[in-house]
C-alpha positions in Angstrom: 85.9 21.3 15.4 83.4 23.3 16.3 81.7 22.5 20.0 78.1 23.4 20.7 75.0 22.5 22.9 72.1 19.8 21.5 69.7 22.2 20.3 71.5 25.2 19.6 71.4 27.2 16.7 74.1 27.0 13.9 74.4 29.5 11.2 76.0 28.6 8.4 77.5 30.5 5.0 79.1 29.2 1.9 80.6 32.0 -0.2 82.0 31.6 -3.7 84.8 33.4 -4.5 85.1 34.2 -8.8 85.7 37.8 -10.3 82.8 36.4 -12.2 80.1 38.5 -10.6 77.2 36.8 -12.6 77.5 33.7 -10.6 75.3 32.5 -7.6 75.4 29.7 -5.2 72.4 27.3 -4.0 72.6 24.8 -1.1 71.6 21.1 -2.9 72.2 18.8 -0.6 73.5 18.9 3.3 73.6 15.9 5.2 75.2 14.6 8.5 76.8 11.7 9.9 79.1 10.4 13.0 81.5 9.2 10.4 83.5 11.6 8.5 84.3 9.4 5.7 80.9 7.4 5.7 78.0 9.9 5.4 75.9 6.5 3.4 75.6 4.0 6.2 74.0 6.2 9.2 73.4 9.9 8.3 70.6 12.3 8.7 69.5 14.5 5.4 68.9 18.2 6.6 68.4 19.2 2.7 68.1 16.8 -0.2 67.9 17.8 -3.6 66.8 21.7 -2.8 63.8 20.1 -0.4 64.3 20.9 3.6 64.1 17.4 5.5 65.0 18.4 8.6 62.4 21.4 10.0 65.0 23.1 12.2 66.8 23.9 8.5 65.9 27.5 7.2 67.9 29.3 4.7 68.4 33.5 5.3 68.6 36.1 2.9 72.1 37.4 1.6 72.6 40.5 -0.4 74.8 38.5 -2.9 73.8 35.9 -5.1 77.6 34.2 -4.6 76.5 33.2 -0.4 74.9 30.9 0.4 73.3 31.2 4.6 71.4 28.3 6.3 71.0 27.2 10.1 70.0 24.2 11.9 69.6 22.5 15.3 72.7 21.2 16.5 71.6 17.6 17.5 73.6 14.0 18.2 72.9 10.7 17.0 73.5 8.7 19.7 75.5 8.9 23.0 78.4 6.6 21.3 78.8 9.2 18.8 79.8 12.2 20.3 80.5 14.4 17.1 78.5 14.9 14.3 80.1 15.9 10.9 78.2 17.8 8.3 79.1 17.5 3.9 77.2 19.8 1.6 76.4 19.7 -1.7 76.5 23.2 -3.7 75.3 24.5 -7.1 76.9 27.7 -9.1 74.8 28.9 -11.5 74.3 32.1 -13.7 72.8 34.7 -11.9 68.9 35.3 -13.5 69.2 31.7 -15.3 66.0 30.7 -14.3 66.3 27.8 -16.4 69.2 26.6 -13.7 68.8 24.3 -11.2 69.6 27.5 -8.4 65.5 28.4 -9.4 63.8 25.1 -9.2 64.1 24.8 -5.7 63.2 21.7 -4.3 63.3 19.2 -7.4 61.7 15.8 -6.1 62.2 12.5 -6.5 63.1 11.3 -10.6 60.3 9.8 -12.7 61.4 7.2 -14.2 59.8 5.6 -17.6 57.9 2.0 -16.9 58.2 1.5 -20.2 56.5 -1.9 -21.4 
């Protein structure tokens, strides 16, 4: 565990580790919950899909392509919950594969056909 004040900063990094130096990382998906194996029935979405929900998330600059750094507000969900636990969702991709899903960035909601 790792104890901090509501509010409070927390700087995060996800690093892939491959001899394959042509590979980069991109945060997808981060979401919280008070229930380590339930993150479905009450969670909060700081990043879904590559678009920031919550607007205490930024993501920093890293020299390498293969780490990934993001921070948010430390927060709870309510005083019966007195931890919050955090799951992530990460992409490897070829480095300059701008067809990749590391370059869309934020990528919406699906369309889906209506058909007839």
């Amino acid at each position: 565990p790792y104890y901090v004040d509501t509010n409070q900063s927390l700087f995060l990094q996800a690093s892939l580790h491959s001899s394959d130096q042509n590979l980069m990382v991109f945060v997808d998906t981060c979401v919280t919950s008070p229930d380590p194996s339930d993150f479905r029935t009450v969670n909060y979405e700081l990043i879904t899909r590559g678009c920031i929900k919550d607007p205490t998330y930024s993501s920093y600059y890293s020299p390498r392509g293969s780490v990934a750094r993001f921070a948010f507000k430390a927060f709870s969900f309510v005083q019966r919950h007195p931890s919050v636990y955090l799951k992530c969702e990460l992409v490897v991709c070829r480095y300059l594969d701008f067809s990749s899903r590391c370059y869309q960035g934020c990528a919406g909601r699906f369309k889906r056909n209506t058909g007839s």
